[in-house]
Every structure is written in structure tokens, then in C-alpha cells.
Biopython code that builds the backbone (N, CA, C, O; Angstrom):
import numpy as np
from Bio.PDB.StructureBuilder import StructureBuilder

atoms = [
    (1, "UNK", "N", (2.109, 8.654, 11.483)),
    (1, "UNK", "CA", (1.828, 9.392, 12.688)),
    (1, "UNK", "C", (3.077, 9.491, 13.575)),
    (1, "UNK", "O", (3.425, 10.568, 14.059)),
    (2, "UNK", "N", (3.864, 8.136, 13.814)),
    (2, "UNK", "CA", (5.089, 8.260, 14.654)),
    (2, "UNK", "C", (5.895, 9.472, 13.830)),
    (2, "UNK", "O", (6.220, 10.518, 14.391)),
    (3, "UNK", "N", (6.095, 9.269, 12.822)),
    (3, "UNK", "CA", (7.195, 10.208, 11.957)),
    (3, "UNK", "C", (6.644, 11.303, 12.269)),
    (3, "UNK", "O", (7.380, 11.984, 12.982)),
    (4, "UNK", "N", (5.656, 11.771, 12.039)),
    (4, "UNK", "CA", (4.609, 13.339, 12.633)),
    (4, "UNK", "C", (5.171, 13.655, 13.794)),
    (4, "UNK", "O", (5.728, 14.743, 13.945)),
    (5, "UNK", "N", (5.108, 12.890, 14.602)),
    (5, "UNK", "CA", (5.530, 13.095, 15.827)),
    (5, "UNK", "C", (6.831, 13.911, 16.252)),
    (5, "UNK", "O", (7.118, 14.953, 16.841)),
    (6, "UNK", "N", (7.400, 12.929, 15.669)),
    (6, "UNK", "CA", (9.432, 12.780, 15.479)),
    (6, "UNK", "C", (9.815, 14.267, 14.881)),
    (6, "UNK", "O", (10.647, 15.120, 15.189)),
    (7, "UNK", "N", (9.033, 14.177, 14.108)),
    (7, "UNK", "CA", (9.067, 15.635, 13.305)),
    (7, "UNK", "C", (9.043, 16.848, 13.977)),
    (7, "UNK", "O", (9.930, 17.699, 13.922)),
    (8, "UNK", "N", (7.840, 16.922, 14.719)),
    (8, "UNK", "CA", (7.374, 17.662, 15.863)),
    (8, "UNK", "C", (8.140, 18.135, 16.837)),
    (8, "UNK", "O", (8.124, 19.335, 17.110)),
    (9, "UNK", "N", (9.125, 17.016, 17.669)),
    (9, "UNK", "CA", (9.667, 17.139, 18.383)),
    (9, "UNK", "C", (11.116, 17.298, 17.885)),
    (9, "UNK", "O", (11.774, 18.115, 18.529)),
    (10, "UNK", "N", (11.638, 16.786, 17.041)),
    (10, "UNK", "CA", (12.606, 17.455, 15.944)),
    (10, "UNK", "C", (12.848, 19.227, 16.248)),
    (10, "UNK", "O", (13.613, 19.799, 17.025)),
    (11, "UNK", "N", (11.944, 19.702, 15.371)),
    (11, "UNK", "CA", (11.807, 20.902, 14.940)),
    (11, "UNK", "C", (11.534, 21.868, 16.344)),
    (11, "UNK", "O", (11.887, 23.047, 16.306)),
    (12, "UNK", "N", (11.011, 21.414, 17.345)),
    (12, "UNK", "CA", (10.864, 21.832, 18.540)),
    (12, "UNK", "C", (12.343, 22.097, 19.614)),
    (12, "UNK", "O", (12.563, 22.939, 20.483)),
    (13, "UNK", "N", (13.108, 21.037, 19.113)),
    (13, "UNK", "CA", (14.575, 20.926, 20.122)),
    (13, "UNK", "C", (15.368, 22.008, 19.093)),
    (13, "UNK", "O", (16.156, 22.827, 19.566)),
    (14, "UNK", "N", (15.147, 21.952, 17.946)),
    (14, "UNK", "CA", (16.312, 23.395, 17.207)),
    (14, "UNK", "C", (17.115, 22.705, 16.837)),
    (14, "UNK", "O", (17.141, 21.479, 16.946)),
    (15, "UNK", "N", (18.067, 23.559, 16.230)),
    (15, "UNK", "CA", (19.414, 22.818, 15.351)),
    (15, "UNK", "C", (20.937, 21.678, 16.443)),
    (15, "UNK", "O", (21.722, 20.736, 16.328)),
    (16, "UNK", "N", (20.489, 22.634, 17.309)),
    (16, "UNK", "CA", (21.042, 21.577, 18.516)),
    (16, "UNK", "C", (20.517, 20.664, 19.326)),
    (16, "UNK", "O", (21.206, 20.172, 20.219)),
    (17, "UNK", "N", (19.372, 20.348, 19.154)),
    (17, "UNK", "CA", (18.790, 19.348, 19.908)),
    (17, "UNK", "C", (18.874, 18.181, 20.157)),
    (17, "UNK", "O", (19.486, 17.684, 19.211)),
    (18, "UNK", "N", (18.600, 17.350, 20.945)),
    (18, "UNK", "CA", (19.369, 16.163, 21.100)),
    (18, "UNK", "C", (18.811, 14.845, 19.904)),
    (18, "UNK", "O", (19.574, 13.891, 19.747)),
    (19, "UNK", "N", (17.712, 14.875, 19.254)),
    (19, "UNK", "CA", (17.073, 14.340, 18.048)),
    (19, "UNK", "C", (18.405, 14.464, 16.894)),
    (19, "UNK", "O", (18.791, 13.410, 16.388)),
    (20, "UNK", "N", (18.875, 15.369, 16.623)),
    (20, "UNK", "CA", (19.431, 16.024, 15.629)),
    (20, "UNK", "C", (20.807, 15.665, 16.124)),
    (20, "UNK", "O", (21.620, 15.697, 15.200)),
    (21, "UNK", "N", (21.299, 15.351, 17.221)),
    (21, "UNK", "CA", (22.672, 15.405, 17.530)),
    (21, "UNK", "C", (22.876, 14.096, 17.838)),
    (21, "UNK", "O", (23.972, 13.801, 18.315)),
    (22, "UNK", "N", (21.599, 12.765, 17.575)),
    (22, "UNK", "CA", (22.058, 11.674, 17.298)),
    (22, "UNK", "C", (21.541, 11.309, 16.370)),
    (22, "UNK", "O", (20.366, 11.586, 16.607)),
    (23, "UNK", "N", (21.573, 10.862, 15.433)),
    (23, "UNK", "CA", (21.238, 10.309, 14.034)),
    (23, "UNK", "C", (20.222, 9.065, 14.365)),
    (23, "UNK", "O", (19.062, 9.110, 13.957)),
    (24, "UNK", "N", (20.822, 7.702, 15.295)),
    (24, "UNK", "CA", (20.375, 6.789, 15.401)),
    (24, "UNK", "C", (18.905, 7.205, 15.512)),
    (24, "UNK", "O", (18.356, 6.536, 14.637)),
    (25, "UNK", "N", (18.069, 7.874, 16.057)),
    (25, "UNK", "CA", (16.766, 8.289, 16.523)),
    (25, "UNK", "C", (16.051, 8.507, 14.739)),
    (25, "UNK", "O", (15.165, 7.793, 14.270)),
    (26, "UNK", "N", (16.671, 9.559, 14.087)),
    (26, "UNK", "CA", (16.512, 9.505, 12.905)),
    (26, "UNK", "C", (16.151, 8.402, 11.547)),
    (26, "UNK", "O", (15.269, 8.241, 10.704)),
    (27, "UNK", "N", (17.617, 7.716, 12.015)),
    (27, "UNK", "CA", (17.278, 6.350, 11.422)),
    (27, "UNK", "C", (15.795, 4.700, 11.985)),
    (27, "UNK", "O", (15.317, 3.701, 11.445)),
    (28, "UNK", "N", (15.717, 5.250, 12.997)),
    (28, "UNK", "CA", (14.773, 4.352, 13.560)),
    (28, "UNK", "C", (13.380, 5.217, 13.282)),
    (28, "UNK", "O", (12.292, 4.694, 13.039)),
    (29, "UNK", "N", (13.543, 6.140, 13.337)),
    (29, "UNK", "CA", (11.923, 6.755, 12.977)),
    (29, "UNK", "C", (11.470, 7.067, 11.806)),
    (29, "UNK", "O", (10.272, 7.317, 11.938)),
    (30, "UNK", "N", (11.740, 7.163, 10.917)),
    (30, "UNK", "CA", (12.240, 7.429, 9.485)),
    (30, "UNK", "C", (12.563, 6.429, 8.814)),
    (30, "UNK", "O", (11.623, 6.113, 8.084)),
    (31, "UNK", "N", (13.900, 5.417, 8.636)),
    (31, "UNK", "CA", (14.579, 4.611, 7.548)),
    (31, "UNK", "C", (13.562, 3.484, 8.208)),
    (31, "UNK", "O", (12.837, 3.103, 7.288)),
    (32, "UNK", "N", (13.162, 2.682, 9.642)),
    (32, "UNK", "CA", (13.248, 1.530, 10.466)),
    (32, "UNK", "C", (11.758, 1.718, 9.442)),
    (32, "UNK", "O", (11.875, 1.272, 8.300)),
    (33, "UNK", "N", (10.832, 2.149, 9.697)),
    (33, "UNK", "CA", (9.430, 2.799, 9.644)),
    (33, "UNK", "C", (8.902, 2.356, 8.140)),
    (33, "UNK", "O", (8.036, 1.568, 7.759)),
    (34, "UNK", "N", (9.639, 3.054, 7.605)),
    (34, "UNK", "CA", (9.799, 2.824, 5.906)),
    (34, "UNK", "C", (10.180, 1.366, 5.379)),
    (34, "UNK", "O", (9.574, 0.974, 4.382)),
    (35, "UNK", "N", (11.004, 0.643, 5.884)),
    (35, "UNK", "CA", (11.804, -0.286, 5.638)),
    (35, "UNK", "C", (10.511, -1.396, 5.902)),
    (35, "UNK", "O", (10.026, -2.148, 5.057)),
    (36, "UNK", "N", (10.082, -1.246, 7.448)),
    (36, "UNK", "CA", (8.476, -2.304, 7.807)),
    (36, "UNK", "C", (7.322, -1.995, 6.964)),
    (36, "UNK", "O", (6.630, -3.000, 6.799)),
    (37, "UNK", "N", (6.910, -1.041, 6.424)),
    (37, "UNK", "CA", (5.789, -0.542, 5.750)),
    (37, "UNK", "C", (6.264, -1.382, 3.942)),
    (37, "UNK", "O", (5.517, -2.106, 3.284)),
    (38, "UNK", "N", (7.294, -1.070, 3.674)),
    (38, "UNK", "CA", (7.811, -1.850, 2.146)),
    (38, "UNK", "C", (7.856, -3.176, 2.561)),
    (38, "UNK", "O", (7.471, -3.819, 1.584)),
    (39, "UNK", "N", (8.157, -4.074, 3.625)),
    (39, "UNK", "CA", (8.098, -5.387, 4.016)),
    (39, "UNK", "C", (6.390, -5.930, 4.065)),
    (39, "UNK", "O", (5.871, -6.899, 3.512)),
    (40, "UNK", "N", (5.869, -5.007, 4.850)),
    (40, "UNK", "CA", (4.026, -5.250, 4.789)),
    (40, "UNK", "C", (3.186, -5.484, 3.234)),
    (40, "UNK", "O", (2.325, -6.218, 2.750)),
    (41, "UNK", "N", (4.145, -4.235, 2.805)),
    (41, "UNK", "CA", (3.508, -4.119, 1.382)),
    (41, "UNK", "C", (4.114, -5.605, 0.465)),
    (41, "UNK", "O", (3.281, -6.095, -0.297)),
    (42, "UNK", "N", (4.850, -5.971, 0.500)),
    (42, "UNK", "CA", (5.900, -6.899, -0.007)),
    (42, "UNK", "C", (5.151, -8.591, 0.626)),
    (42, "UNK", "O", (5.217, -9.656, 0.012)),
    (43, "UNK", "N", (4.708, -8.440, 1.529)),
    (43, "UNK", "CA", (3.708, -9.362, 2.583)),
    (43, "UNK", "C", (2.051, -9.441, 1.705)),
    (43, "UNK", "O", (1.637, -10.510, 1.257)),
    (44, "UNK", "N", (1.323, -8.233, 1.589)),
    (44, "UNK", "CA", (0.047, -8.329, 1.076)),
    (44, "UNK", "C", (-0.094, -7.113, 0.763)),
    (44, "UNK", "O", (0.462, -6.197, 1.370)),
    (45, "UNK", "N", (-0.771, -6.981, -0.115)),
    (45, "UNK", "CA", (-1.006, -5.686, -1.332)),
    (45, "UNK", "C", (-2.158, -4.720, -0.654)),
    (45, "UNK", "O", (-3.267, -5.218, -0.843)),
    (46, "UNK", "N", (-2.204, -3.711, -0.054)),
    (46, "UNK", "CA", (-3.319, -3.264, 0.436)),
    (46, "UNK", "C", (-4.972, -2.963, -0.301)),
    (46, "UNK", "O", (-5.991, -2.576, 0.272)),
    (47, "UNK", "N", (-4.749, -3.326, -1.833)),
    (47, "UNK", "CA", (-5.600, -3.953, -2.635)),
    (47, "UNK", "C", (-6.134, -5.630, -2.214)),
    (47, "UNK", "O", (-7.161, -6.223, -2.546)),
    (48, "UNK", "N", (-5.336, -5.936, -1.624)),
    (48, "UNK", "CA", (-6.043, -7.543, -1.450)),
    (48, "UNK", "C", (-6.669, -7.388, 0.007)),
    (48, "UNK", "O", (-7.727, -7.978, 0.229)),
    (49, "UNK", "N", (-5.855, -6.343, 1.389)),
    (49, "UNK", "CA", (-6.774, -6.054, 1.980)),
    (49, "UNK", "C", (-8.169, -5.641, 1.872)),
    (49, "UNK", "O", (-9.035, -5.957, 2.688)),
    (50, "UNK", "N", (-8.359, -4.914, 0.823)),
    (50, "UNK", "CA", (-9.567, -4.440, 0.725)),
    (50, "UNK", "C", (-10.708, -5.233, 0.141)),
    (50, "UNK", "O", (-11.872, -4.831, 0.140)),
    (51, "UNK", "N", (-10.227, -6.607, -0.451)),
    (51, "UNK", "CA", (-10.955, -7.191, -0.882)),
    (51, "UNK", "C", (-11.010, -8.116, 0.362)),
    (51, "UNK", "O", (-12.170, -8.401, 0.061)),
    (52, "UNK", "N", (-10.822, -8.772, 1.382)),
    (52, "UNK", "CA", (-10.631, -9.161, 2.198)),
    (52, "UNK", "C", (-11.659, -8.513, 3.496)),
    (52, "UNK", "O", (-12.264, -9.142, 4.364)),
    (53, "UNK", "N", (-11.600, -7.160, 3.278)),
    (53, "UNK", "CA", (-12.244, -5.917, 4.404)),
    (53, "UNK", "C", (-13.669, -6.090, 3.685)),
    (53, "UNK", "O", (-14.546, -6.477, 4.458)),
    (54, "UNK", "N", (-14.061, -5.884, 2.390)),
    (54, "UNK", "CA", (-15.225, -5.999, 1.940)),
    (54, "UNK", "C", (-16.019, -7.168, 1.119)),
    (54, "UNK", "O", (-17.112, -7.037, 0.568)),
    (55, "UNK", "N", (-15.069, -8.545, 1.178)),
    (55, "UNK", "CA", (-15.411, -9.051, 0.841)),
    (55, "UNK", "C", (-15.422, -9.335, -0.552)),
    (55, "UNK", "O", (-15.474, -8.329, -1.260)),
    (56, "UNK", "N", (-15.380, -10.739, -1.304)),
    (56, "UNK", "CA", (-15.016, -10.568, -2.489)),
    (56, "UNK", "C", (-16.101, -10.689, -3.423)),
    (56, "UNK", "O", (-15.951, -10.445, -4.620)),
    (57, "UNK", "N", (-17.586, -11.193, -2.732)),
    (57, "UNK", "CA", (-19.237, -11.300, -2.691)),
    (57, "UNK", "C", (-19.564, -9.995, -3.107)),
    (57, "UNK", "O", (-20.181, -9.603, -4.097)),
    (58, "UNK", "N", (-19.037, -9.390, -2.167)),
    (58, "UNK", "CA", (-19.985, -7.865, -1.345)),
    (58, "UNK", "C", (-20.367, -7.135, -2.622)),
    (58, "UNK", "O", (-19.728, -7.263, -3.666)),
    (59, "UNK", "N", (-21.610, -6.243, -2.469)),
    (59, "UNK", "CA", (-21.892, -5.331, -3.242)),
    (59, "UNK", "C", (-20.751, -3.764, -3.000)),
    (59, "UNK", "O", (-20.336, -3.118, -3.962)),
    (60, "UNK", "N", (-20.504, -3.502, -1.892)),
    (60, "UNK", "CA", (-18.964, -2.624, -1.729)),
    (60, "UNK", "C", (-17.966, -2.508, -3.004)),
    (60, "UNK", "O", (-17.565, -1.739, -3.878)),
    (61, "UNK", "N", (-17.829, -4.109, -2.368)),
    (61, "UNK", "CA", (-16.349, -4.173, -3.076)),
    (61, "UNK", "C", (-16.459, -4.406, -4.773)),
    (61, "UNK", "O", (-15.439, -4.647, -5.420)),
    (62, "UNK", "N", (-17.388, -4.339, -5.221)),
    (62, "UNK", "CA", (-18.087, -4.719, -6.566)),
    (62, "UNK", "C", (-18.801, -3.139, -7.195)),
    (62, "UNK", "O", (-19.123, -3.192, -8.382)),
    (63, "UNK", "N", (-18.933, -2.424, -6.814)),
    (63, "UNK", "CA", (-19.463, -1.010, -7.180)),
    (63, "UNK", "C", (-18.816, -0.492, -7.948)),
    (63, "UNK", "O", (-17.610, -0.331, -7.762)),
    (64, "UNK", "N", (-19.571, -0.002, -9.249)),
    (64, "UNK", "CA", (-18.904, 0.472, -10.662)),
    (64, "UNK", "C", (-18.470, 1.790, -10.471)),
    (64, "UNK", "O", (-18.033, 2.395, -11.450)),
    (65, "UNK", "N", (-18.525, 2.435, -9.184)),
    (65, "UNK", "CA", (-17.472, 3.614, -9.036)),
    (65, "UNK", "C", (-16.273, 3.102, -8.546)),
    (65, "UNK", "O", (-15.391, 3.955, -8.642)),
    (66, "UNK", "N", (-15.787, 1.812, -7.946)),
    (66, "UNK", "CA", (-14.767, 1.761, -7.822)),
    (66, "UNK", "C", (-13.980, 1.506, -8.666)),
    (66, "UNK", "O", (-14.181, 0.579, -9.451)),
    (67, "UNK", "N", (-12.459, 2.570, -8.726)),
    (67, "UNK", "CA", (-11.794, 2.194, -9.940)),
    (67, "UNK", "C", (-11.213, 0.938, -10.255)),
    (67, "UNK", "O", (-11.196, 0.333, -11.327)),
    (68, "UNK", "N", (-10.500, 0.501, -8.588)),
    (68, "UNK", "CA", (-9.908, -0.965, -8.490)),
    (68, "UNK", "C", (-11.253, -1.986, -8.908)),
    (68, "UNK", "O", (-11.348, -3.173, -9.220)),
    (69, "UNK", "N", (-11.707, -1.457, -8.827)),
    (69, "UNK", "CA", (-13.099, -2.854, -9.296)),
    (69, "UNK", "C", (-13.176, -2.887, -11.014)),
    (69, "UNK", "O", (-12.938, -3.946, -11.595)),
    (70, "UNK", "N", (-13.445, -1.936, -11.600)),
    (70, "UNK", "CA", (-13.253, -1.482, -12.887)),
    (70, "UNK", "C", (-12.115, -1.687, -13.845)),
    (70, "UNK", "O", (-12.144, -1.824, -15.069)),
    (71, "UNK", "N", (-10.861, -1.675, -12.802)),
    (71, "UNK", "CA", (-9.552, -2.068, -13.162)),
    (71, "UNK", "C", (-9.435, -3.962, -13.414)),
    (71, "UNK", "O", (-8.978, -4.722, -14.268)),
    (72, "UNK", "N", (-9.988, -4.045, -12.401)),
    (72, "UNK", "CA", (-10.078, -5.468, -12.181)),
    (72, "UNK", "C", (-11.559, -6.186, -13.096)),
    (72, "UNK", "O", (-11.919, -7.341, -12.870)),
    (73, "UNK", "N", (-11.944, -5.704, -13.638)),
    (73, "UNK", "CA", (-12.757, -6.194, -14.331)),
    (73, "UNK", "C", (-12.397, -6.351, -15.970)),
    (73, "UNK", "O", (-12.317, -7.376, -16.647)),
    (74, "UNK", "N", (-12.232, -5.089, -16.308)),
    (74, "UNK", "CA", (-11.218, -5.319, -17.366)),
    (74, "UNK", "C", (-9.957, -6.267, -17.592)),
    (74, "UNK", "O", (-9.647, -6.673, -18.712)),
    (75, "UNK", "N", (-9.325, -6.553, -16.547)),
    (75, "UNK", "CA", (-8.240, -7.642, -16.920)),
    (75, "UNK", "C", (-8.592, -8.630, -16.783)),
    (75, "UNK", "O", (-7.864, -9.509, -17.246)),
    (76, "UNK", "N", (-9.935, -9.081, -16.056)),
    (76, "UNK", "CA", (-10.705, -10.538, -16.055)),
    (76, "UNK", "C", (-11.450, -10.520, -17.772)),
    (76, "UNK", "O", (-11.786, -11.557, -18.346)),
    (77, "UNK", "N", (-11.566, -9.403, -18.254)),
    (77, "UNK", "CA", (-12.427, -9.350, -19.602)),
    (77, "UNK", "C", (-10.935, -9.304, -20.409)),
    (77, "UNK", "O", (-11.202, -9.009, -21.574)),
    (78, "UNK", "N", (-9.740, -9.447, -20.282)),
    (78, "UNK", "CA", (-8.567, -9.944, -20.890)),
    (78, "UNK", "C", (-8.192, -10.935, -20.823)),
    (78, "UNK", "O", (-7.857, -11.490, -21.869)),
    (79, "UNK", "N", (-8.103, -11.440, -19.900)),
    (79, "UNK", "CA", (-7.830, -12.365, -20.043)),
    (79, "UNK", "C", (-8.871, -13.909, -20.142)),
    (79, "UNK", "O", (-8.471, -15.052, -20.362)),
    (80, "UNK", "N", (-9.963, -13.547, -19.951)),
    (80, "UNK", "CA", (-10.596, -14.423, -20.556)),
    (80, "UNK", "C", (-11.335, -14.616, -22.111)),
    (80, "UNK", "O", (-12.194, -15.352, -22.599)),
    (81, "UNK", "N", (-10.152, -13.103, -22.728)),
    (81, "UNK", "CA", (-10.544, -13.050, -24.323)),
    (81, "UNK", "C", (-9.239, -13.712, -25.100)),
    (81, "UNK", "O", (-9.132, -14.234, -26.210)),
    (82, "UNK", "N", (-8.033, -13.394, -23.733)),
    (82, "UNK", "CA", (-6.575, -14.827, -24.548)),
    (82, "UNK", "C", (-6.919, -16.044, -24.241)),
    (82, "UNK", "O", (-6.553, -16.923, -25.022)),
    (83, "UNK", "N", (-7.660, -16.410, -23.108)),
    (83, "UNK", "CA", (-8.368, -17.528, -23.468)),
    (83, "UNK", "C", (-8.848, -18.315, -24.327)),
    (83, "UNK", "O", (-8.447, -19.344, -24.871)),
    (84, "UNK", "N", (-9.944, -17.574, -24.387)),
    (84, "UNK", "CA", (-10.262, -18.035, -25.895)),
    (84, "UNK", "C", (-9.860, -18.155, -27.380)),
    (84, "UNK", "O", (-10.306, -18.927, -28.228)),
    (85, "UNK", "N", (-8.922, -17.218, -27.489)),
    (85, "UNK", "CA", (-7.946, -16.884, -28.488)),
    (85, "UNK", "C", (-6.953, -17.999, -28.349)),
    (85, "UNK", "O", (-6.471, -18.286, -29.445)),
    (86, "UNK", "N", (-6.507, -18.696, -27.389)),
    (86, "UNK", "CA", (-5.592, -19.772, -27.228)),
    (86, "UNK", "C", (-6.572, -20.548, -27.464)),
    (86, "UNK", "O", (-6.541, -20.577, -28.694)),
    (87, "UNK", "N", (-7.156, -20.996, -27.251)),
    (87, "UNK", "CA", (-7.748, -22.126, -27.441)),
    (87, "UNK", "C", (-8.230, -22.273, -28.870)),
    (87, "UNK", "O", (-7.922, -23.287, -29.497)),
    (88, "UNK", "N", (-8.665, -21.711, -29.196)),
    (88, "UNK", "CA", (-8.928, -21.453, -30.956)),
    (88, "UNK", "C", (-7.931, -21.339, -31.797)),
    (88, "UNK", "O", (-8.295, -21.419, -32.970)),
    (89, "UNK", "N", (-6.243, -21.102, -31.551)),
    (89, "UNK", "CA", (-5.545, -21.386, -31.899)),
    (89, "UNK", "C", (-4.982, -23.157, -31.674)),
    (89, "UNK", "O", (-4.635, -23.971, -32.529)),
    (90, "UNK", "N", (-5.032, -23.226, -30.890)),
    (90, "UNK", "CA", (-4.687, -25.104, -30.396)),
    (90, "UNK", "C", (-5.553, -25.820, -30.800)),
    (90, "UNK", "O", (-5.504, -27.031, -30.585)),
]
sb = StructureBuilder()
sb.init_structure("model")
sb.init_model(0)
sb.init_chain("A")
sb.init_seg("    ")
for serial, (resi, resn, name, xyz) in enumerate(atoms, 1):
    if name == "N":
        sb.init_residue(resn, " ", resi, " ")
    sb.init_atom(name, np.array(xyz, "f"), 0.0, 1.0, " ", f" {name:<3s}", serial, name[0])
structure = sb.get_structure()
């Protein structure tokens, strides 16, 4: 939304505008923006938010239309088939 903004008012001042005729503004709304959003993501997976938002109980977050649920079910049905496969080897 800030970048929307920036944008907005960007494109509004013209090729001479004072947005455009300092960079620093650019780099803080744009590179600064980007840089915190890859740090958040890098912090917690917005997949683990959601399990978190709906709970890891919930009938929500457990619904066979969800793909992340589906996704995640299958690699629990993997890995509890090398499981067993290790162990039957040892």
C-alpha cells in the first residue's frame, strides 16, 4: 500500500519532480520495504501464520480444499512411510 502510494505521488510530480530528483525517497519506499518484508518472511513463514490464525485443531485449517493442508498431509504420509522403511531396515 505505502509503495501504491509512492507510486501515485511519483507519477503525479512528472519527470521532474522532487520524488524522482532524489533517489533516497525511492530507496526507502521500495528497496527499505522489500528488504523488511524478506526479513519477516525469513522470521516466520506466512504458512505457519496461518496455522497459528486457525489453529492447528481447527476444522479451517484442516479442510480438504485446502491445498496447504493437502500439501501437508502428504509429506506427513512421507514421511511416516521412511519411517517405517528405516526401521525395517535397522
Amino acid at each position: 500500500m505505502i509503495r501504491s502510494i509512492f507510486r501515485i505521488a511519483e507519477y503525479i510530480q512528472g519527470d521532474d519532480g522532487y520524488l524522482l530528483q532524489h533517489e533516497y525517497w525511492l530507496f526507502l519506499f521500495n528497496g527499505a520495504l522489500m528488504v523488511l518484508v524478506m526479513i519477516m518472511y525469513n522470521v516466520m513463514h506466512p504458512n505457519e501464520v496461518q496455522k497459528l490464525y486457525y489453529g492447528l485443531g481447527s476444522e479451517a485449517a484442516q479442510s480438504e480444499g485446502s491445498w496447504d493442508m493437502q500439501a501437508l498431509r502428504s509429506r506427513e504420509a512421507d514421511c511416516e512411510r521412511d519411517a517405517h522403511l528405516q526401521d525395517g531396515q535397522v
